[in-house]
C-alpha atoms as one frame of an Amber mdcrd trajectory, in Angstrom:
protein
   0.000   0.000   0.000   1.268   3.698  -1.198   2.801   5.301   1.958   0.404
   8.448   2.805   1.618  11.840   1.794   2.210  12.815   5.646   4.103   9.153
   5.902   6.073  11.046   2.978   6.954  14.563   4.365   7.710  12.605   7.641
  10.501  10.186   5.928  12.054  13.429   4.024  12.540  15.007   6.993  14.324
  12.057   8.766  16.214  11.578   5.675  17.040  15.715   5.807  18.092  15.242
   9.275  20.562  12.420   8.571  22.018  14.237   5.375  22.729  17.366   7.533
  24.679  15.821  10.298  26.286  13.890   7.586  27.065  17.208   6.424  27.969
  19.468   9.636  30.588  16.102  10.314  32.062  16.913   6.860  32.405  20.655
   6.933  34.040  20.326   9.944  36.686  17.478   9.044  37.349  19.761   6.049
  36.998  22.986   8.271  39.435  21.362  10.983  42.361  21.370   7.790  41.432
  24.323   6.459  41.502  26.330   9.538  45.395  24.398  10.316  45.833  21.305
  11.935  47.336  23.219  14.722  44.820  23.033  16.775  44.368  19.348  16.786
  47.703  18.943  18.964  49.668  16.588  18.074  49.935  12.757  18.139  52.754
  11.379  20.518  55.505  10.230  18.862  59.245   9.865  20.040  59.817  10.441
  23.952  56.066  11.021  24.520  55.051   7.623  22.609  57.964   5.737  24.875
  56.482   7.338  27.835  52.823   6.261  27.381  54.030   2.921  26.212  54.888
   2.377  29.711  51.348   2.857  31.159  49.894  -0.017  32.440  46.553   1.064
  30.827  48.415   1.200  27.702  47.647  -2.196  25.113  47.144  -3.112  21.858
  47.762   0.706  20.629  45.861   3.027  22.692  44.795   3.366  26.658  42.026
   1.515  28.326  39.518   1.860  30.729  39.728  -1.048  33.866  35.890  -1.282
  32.977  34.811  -0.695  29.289  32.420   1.585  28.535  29.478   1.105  26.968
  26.774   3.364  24.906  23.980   2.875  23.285  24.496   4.269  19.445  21.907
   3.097  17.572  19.645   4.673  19.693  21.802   7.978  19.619  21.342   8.033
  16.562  17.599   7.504  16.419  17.169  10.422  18.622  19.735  12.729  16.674
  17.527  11.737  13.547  13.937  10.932  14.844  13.640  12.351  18.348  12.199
  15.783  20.235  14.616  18.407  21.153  14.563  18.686  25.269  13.322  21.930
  26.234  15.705  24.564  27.861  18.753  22.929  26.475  20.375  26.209  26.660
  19.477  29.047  28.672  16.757  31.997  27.193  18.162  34.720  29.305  21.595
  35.698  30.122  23.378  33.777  32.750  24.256  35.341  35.986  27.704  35.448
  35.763  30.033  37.073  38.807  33.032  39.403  37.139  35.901  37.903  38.951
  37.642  40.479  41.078  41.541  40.310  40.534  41.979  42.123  43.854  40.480
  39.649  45.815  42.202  36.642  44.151  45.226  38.420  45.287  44.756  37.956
  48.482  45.268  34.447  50.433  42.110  33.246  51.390  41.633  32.902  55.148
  40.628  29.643  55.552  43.899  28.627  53.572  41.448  26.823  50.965  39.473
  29.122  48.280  37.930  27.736  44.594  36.577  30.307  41.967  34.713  28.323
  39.195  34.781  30.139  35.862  31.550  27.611  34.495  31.805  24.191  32.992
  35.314  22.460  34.271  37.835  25.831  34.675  38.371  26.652  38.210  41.118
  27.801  40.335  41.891  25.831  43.772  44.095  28.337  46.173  45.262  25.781
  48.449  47.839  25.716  51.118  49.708  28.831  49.429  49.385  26.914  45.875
  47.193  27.958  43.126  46.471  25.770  40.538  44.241  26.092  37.696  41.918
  23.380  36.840  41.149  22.464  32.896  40.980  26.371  32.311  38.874  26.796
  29.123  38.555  30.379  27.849  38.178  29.935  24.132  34.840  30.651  22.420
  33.813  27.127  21.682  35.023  23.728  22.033  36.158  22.809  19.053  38.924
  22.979  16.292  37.471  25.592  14.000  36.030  29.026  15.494  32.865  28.909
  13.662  31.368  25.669  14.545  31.250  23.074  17.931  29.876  24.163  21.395
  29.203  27.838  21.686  30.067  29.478  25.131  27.007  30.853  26.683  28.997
  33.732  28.234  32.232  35.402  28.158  35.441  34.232  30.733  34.257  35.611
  34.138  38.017  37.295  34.274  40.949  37.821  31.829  43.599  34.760  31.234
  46.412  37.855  32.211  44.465  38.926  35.022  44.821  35.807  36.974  47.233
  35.905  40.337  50.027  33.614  39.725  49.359  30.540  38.500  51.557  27.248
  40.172  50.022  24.497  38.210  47.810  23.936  35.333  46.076  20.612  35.318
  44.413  19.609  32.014  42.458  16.005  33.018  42.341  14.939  29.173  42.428
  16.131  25.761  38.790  17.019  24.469  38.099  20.155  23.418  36.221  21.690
  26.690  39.083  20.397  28.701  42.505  21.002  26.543  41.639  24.584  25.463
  44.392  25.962  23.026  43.208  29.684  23.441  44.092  28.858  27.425  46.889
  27.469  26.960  48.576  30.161  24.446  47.642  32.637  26.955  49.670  30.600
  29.691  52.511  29.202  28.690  54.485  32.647  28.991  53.392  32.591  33.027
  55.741  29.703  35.139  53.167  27.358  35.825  53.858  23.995  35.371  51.607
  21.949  33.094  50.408  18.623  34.817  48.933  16.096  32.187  47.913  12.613
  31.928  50.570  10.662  29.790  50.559  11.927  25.927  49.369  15.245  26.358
  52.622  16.419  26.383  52.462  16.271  22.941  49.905  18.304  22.716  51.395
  21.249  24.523  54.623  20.649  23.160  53.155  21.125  19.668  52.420  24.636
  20.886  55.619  25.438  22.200  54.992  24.643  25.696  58.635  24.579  27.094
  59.417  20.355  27.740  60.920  21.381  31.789  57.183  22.821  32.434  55.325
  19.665  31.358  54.869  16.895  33.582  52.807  13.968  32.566  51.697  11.482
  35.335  50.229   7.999  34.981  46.867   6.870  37.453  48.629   7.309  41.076
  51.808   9.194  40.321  52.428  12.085  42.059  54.196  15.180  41.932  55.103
  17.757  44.414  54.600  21.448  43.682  54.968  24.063  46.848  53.820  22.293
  50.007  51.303  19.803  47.590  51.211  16.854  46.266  49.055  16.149  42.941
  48.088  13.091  42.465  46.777  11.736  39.137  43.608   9.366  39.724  42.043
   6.307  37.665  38.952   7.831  35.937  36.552   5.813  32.931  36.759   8.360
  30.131  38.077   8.616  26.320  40.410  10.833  24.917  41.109  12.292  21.179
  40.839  15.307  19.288  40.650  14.113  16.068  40.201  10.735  13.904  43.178
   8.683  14.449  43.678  10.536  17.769  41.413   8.239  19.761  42.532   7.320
  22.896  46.377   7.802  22.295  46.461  10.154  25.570  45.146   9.151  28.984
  42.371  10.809  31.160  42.462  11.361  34.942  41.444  13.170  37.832  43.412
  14.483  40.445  43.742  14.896  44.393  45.811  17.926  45.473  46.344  17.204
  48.804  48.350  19.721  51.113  49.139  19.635  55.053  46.290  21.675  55.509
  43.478  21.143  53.328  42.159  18.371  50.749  40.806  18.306  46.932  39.668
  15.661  44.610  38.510  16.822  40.518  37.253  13.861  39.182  37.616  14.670
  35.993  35.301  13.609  32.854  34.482  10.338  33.968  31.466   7.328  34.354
  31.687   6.388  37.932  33.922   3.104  38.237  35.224   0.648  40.748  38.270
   2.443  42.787  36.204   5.654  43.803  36.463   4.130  46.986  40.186   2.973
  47.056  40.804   6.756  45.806  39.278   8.078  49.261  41.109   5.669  51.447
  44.583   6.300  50.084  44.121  10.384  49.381  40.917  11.372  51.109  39.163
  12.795  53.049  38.804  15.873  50.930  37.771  19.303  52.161  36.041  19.694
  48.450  35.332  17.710  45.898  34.762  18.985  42.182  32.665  16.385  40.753
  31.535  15.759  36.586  28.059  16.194  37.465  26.446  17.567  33.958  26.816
  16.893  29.908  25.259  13.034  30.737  22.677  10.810  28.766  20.906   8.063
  29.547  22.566   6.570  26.402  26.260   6.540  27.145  26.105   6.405  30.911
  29.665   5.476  31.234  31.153   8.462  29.973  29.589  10.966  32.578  29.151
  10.257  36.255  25.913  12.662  36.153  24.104  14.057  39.411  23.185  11.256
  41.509  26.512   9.268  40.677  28.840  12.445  41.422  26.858  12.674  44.984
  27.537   8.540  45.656  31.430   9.000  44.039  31.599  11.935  46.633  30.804
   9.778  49.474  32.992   7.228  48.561  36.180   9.259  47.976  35.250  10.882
  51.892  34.003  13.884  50.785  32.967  16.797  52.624  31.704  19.520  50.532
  30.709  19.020  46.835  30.642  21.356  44.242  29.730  20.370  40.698  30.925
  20.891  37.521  31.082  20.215  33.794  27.635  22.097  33.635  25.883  25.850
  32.836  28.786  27.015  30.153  28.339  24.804  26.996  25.542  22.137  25.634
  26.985  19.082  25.137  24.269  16.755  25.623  19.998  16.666  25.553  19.056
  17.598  29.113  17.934  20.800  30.350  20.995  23.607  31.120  19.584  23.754
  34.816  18.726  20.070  35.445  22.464  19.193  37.224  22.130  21.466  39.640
  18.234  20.518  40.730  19.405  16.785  40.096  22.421  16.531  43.127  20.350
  18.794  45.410  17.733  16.417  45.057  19.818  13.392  45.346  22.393  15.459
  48.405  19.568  15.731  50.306  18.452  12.496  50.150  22.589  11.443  51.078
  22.844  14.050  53.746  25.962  16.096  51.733  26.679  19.453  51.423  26.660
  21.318  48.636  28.315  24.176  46.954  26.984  26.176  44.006  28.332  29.568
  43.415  27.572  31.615  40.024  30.053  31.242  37.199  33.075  33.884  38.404
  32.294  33.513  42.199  34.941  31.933  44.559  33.986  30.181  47.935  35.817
  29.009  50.934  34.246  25.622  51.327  35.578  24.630  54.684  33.152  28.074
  55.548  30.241  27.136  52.940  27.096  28.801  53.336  23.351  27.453  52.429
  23.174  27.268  48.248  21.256  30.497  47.022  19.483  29.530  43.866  20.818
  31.621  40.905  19.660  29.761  37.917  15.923  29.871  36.758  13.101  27.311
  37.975  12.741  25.262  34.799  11.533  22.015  34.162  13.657  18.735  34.307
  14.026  14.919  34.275  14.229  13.280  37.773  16.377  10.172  38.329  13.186
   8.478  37.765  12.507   9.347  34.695  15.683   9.836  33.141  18.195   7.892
  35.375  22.228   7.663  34.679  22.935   3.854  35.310  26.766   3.159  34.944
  27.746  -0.539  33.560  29.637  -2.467  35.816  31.802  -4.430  32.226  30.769
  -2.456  29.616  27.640  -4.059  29.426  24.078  -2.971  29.058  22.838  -5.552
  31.986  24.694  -4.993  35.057  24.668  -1.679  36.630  25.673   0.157  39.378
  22.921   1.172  41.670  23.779   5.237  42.926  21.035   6.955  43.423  18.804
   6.585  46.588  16.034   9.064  45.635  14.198   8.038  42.383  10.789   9.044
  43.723  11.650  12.820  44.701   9.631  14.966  42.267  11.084  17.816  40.543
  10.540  21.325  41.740
């Protein structure tokens, strides 16, 4: 029987759909050459490649996660071709961004323990008399060509040269929103050392980052800067920038642990098996910054999401959370707002403190007030109904069980 003519519009449009992402992926492979492959980085190669090949997550070509990942394409693509959009992806009115103030950033903070979050991963950690500057990202989107990729919703809360002295940059992996060339052009004149996961010194070499001012550590290496020691940590992530690129650099988060005061960034990752065995050799940790936005139901492995960042915190010793990875860039289909509403809901439930200040605003968690709503009441997706179920082995059927509070309704 003759399809109908609505059948007919209906089937042009998915084929439309299809032939435009087909399309946007092939202007910007061709816009990524035309533009200079410098911003790609680089592949490792000589004394980076002999380094990596060393790792002990290093096999058969590339790095590994302990437990494989595991996403659900097909369906991805189904949505990307047939699905809604989610509502309030992005926000309608201008985000409430705090202007940084250099003056205070040049002062210690009192506690001995201050963070300033600039939106999505970029913050700074003042911590025991060290500064160190966490996956800064100031360019306009994240991405290899300047007119395409994830659009910034607002400017950098404070100029890259108006910054106190920086001790440490920390860049947790290589994706765009995370290795940010515009950042780290603007910093490699300053005397902060560059601490990487294992290959991404090729990266920053390939920009004329100075080799005595990059140090690359492996899952549990540490390195001593001031009076702290950094400490890369096992994370369940990918890396690349570029075809070919894929997973040829490690990811990682961090613990920056002083004789004062504590930190753990988890870096981009699906929550995974040694959270705990992180908190028992490193923790407790006076804050934790936690990948608590950019999730899907779909590829649960990549993201730890809300409820998973507030279980990971409790298992690393946490005291005070603050997430990130959320309100600068859309990256995936859930409301803008929804991580924030999502680990209140699921904090509450888990007795943890929180910490959300506005994009630009620093804090002194170990002196954390009550979260003041800054971001509009919107609708979103409760645990319930949209819930972020790690794999245990890469595998749809056994998952981990985080969240406590499926049945809280959304605001």
């Amino acid at each position: 029987m003759a399809a109908s003519g609505q059948t007919k519009r209906t089937r042009r449009g998915w084929l439309w759909r299809g032939l435009a992402a087909l399309a946007l992926g092939s202007t910007l492979l061709a816009g990524a050459f035309t533009a200079g492959c410098t911003s790609l980085g680089d592949t490792p190669s000589g004394e980076h490649l002999k380094r990596l090949q060393k790792s002990p997550q290093w096999h058969d070509g590339s790095f590994h996660n302990v437990e494989p990942q595991w996403s659900d394409a097909a369906g991805a693509w189904r949505r990307l071709l047939f699905g809604a959009s989610t509502p309030d992806v992005q926000p309608a009115t201008p985000v409430p961004v705090v202007r940084t103030d250099p003056a205070l950033l040049a002062q210690p903070p009192a506690s001995g323990l201050r963070a300033t979050w600039f939106g999505h991963s970029s913050t700074l950690v003042e911590i025991d008399g060290v500064r160190v500057l966490i996956d800064p990202f100031w360019g306009e989107r994240a991405s290899p060509v300047p007119w395409a990729g994830p659009k910034r919703w607002f400017p950098p809360p404070i100029a890259l040269d108006a910054l106190p002295a920086i001790d440490a940059v920390i860049i947790s992996h290589d994706h765009y929103d995370h290795l940010d060339r515009t950042a780290v052009e603007g910093l490699k004149s300053s005397h902060a050392l560059f601490v990487v996961p294992p290959g991404i010194g090729a990266h920053l070499a390939r920009w004329h980052v100075p080799a005595e001012r990059i140090v690359e550590l492996d899952w549990w290496e540490s390195r001593r800067i001031g009076g702290i020691e950094i400490t890369a940590t096992p994370a369940r992530h990918k890396s690349g920038r570029f075809i070919g690129q894929q997973d040829k650099t490690l990811w990682a988060g961090f613990a920056l642990v002083g004789p004062k005061h504590r930190v753990w960034y988890s870096g981009d990752t699906g929550f995974h098996g040694e959270l705990a065995r992180i908190g028992e050799r490193l923790g407790p940790f006076d804050l934790t910054l936690l990948d608590a936005g950019q999730y899907d139901t779909l590829w649960p492995d990549t993201h730890l999401g809300p409820e998973a960042a507030v279980r990971a915190h409790q298992l690393v010793r946490g005291v005070t959370l603050m997430p990130v990875h959320w309100a600068l860039l859309k990256e995936a289909n859930h409301g803008w707002t929804e991580p924030a509403e999502r680990v209140l809901a699921a904090a509450r439930c888990a007795g943890v403190t929180v910490a959300l200040p506005r994009p630009g605003e620093s804090i002194e968690p170990t002196r954390a007030r009550p979260v003041a709503r800054w971001w509009p009441e919107l609708p979103w997706q409760t645990a319930a109904s949209a819930p972020v179920a790690a794999t245990k082995k890469g595998e749809p059927g056994e998952r981990f069980e985080v969240d406590a509070c499926r049945k809280e309704k959304p605001v």
